[in-house]
N, C-alpha and C positions, 0 to 999 in steps of 0.2 A: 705854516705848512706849505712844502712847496708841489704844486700841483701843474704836471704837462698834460698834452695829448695831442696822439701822432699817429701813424699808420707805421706800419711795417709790414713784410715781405710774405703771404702766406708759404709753405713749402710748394708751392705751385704758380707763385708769385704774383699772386692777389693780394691787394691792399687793404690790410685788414686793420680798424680802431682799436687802439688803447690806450689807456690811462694811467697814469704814477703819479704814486702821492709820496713825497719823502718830509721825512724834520726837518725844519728848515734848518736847524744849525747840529743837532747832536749826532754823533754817530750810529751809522747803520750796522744794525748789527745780524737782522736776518731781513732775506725778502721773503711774502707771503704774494702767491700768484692765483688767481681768482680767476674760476671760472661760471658763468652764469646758466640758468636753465633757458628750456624752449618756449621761447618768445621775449625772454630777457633783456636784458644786457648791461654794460658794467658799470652803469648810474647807481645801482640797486641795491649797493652795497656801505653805502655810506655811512653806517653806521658801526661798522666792523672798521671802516678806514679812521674816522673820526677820534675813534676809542686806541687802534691800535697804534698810529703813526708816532702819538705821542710817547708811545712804549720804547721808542726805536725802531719799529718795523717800516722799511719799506715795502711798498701797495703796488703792486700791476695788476689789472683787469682790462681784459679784450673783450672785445665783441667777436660772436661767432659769424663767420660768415653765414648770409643769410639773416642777421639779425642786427639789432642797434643802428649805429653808423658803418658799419660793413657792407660791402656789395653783395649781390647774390639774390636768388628766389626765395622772397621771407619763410624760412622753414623749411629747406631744399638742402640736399647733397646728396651727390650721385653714388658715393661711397665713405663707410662709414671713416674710413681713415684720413680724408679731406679735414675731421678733426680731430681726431691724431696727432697726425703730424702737422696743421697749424698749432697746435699746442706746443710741438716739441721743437718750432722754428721758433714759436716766441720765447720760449723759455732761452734757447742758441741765442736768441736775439740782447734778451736780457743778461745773460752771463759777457756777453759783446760788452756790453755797455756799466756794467757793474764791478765792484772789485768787493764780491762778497759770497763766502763760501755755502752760506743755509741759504736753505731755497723748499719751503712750504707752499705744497698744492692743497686751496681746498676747490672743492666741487659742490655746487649746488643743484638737488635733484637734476635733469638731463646734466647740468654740468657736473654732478659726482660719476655719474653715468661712463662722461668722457674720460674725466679722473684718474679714474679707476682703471679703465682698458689702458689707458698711457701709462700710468703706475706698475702693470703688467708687464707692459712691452720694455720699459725705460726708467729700470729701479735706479742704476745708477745716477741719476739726474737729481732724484730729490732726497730729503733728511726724512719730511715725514709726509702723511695725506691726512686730510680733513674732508668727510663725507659727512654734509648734510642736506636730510631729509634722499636720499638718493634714489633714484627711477632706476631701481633691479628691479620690477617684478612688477604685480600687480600697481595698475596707475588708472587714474581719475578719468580717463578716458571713455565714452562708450566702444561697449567690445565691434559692437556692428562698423564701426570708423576704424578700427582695428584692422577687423578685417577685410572692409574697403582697400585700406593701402597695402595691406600685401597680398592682396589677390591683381592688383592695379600696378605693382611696382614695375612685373615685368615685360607691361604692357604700353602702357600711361604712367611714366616715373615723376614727372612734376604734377600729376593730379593734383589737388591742394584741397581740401575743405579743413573748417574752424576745429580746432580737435575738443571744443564742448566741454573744457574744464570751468570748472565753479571757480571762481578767482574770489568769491567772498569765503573760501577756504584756504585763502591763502594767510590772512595775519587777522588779527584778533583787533587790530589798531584800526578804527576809522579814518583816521586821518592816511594812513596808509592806501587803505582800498580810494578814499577817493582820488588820491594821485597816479594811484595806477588808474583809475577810470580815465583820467586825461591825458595820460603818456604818449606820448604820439610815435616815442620809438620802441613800446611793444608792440607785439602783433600776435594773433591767435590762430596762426596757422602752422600746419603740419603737411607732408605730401608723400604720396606713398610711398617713395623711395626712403625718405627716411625712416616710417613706422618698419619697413620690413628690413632696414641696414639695425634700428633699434632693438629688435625684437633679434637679429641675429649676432649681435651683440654681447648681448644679455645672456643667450647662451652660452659664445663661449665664455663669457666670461666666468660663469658657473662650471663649467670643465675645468679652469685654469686657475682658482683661485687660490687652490693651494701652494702656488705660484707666489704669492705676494709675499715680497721681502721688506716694504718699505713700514715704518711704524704709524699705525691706524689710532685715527680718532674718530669716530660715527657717533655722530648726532640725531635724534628724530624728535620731532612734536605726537606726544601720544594722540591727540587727537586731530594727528593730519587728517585728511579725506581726499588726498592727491596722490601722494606713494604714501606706499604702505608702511608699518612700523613694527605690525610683526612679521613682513618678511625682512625690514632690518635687521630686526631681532635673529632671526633665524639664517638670516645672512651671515652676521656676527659670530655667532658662535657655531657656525661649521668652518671659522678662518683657520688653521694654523699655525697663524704665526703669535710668539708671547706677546708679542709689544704691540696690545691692540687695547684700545677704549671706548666703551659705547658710554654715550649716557643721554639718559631720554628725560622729556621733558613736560610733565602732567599737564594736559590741556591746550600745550601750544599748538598750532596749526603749523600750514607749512614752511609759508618762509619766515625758521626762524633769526634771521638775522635785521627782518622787521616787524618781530610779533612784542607784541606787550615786556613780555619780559629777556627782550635783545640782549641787555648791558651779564645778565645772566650767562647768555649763551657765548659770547664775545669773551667774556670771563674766562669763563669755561677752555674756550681756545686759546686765549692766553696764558692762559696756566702750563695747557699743555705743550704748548710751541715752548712757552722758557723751560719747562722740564727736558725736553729733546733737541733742543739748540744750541748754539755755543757765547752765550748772553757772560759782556762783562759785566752786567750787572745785575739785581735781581729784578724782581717785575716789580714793579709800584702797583699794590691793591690799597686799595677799590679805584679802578682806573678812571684818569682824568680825560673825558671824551672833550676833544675841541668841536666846534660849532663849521660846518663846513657852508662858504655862500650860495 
């Protein structure tokens, strides 16, 4: 596997980290572009990259400003479209440097969040969206921290306090939770400019959704306790557009792409990337995941 990592240009031209994982020798036949949630970042996903590289898929994941190896107020942005359009530079960035026409966004909760508002504004850019576990609606937050930062935003915009989520609801895997316990590039902070750019998001995004062109894959762990699943649920089927799939997942927690039954979910995404791609070949099941150092 061949594995870089570099910065590039935010659309404001902040120096922003990411990561590419390509086959070392077979052809590329789609990129999948990864975005992380709030306090993330693009380490986190290894096991999506592991499993799929060997498929043919080329891997990009950034770090959001403010978080990972990125600069910024861990948990800060002055406006919600700071990631946006870091999004839709990296994406310009990666079509720069690539001669490959499929191009899949997933998002992970805060990152399906971003996803999603970019997949709004900027259908033409991508084939399909992958939303999981996504931060529409009700979240693991306490409401009083809620509404600290947006009663604060337009006062005290970098406030900052821990935003209090359960991180032993994030994966089922011990071995998981204790490496996020020693991760040194997440962080658990939030600040009130982004809860209330979050929170006003979210709305429109729920005004506009009827908006979305691009074809939908939605993911949830039935037994998150961070976002919600039946507002996925009910997210989902007020979409319409045909070319849309949910499928939920009994028991998993949040993040599924390292809970117990990953190689499931990773499946699951595989399937549906070579159903809406343009793959010379077919998918090789039960996928062969390589071992990353």
């Amino acid at each position: 596997m061949n594995h870089t990592q570099s910065y590039f240009e935010g659309f404001d031209g902040l120096p922003l980290f990411y990561q590419r994982w390509f086959p070392d020798s077979s052809p590329i036949h789609e990129i999948l572009v990864v975005v992380h949630g709030l306090g993330g970042h693009s380490d986190l996903f290894k096991h999506g990259v592991r499993c799929l590289v060997p498929q043919g898929y080329g891997v990009y994941a950034l770090d959001l400003r403010g978080h990972g190896r990125s600069p910024g107020q861990r948990g800060y942005i002055q406006q919600w479209l700071e990631f946006r359009e870091d999004l839709r530079a990296f994406l310009q960035f990666i079509r720069t440097r690539e001669q490959v026409e499929t191009c899949f966004l997933w998002g992970h909760s805060m990152g399906g969040t971003i996803s999603l508002d970019y997949a709004l504004h900027y259908p033409e850019s991508l084939q399909g969206l992958i939303l999981s576990a996504p931060a529409l609606g009700q979240i693991g937050v306490p409401a009083w921290k809620l509404t600290v930062g947006q009663v604060l935003s337009r006062f005290w915009p970098r406030f900052r306090l821990k935003v209090g989520i359960d991180h032993s609801l994030s994966s089922r895997d011990l071995t998981v939770l204790a490496e996020y316990a020693t991760d040194s590039l997440r962080h658990e902070y939030g600040t009130a400019r982004l809860s209330a750019e979050f929170f006003k998001v979210v709305r429109w995004i729920d005004r506009n959704i009827d908006r979305l062109e691009v074809p939908l894959l939605l993911l949830h762990g039935d037994a998150d306790g961070i976002t919600s699943p039946q507002h996925s649920r009910s997210f989902f089927q007020s979409i319409q557009s045909v070319d849309k799939t949910y499928r939920h997942y009994p028991n998993s927690y949040h993040d599924l792409h390292a809970d117990l039954n990953y190689m499931e979910v990773i499946s699951d995404i595989a399937s549906w990337m070579a159903q809406h791609g343009r793959r010379s070949h077919p998918l090789s099941l039960p996928l062969q995941c390589l071992a990353l150092n």
